[in-house]
N, C-alpha and C positions, 0 to 999 in steps of 0.2 A: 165721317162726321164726328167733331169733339163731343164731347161727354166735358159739363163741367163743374165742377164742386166746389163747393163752401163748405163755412163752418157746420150748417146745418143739411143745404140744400144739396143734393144730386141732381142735376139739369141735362134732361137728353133728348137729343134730337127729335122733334115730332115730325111723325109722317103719316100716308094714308089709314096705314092703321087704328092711327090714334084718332079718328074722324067719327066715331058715336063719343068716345069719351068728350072733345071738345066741343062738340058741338051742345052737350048736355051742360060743360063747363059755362061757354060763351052765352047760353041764352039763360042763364039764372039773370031775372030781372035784376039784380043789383051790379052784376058785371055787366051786362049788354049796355045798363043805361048810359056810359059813357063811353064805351069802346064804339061801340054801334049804334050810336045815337038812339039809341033804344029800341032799334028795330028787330026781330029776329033774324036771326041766322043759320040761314039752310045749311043744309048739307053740300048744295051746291057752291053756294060759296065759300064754307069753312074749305072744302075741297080744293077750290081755286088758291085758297090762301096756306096751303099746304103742298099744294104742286110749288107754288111761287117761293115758298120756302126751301124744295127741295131744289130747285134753281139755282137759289142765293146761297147756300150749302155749297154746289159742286162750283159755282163759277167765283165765289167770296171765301168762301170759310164759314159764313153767316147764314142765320135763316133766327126759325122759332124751336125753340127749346117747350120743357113740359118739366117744371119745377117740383120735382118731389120732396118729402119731408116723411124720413124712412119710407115706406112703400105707398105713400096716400100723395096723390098728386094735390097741389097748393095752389097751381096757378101754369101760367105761360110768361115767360120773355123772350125777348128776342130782335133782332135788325130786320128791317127790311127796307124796301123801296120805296120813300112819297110817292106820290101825282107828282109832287114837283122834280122829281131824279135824286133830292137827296137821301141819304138813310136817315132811317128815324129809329128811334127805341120805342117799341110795344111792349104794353105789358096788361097782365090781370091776376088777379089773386081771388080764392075762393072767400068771400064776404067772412064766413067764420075765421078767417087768419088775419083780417085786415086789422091792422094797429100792431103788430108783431114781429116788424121788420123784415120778415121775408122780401117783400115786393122791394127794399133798397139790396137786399144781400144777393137778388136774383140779378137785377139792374146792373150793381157793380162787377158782377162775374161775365154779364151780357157786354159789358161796357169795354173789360179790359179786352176781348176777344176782339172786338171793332177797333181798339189801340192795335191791337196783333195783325191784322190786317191792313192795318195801313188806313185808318179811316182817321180825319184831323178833326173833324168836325160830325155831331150829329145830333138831330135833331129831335124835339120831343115837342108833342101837340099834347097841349088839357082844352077841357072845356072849361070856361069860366067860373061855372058852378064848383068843380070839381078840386076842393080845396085838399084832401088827400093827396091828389096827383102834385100840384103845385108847392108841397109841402116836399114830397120825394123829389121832384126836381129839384128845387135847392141844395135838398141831401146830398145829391149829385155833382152838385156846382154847376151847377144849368145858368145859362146868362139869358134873361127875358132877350126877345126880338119884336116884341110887338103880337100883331095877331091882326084876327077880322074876325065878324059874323059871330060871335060867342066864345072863338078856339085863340086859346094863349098859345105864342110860341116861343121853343126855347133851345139856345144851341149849347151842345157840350162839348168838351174837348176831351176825349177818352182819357183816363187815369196815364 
């Protein structure tokens, strides 16, 4: 599995292991409210979505990463699988780093490895509220696609 770096960020592969740290990450109220519609998030399912990463790892090249910022994790990015079969980019950043560009600088190292792969297209959901997100999208070069029910969509063309 890649290891991949930025200016700032060392991004490495998450897996079971890493399942107290993330799940402690995922359920701070100001990250869940948009990732997980503000629900929390078990252990059972952080689990799921770490097996499903280590899937898309062996069978893509892709999964979810664990964004570090020398030895203090910042956040998660990462590819995976819609509902609808396409990839999407996920992401979250620890509230104290938000406005600091990590969450574009984790994005575009996420982004170029989905170019690497072979991906032409992928996609990124916000919530409407969610002007942050919609802000990073553009950064991206994300092209709106519309949406439903509260959730903006947007497709990018890997760097």
């Amino acid at each position: 599995m890649t290891v991949l770096r930025t200016n700032r960020l060392e991004l490495l592969p998450a897996g079971q292991a890493d399942l107290d740290i993330l799940v402690a990450h995922w359920n701070q109220p100001e990250v869940r409210r948009y990732l997980f519609d503000d629900r929390e998030v078990s252990a059972e399912l952080a689990a799921t979505l770490l097996a499903d990463s280590a899937d898309d790892f062996t069978e893509h090249g892709y999964g979810l990463w664990k964004a570090y910022l020398r030895d203090e994790l910042v956040g998660v990015c990462g590819l995976r699988r819609h509902d609808s079969g396409q990839v999407e980019i996920v992401y979250s950043l620890e509230p104290a780093r938000w406005g600091s560009g990590l969450a574009t600088e984790a994005a575009l190292a996420v982004l170029e490895t989905g170019r690497r792969a072979g991906l032409k297209e992928i996609l990124l959901e916000t919530d409407e509220g969610n002007v942050a997100s919609q802000r990073l999208a553009r950064r991206l070069g994300a092209v709106p696609r519309g949406g439903a029910d509260g959730i903006l969509q947007y497709v990018i063309s890997p760097p």
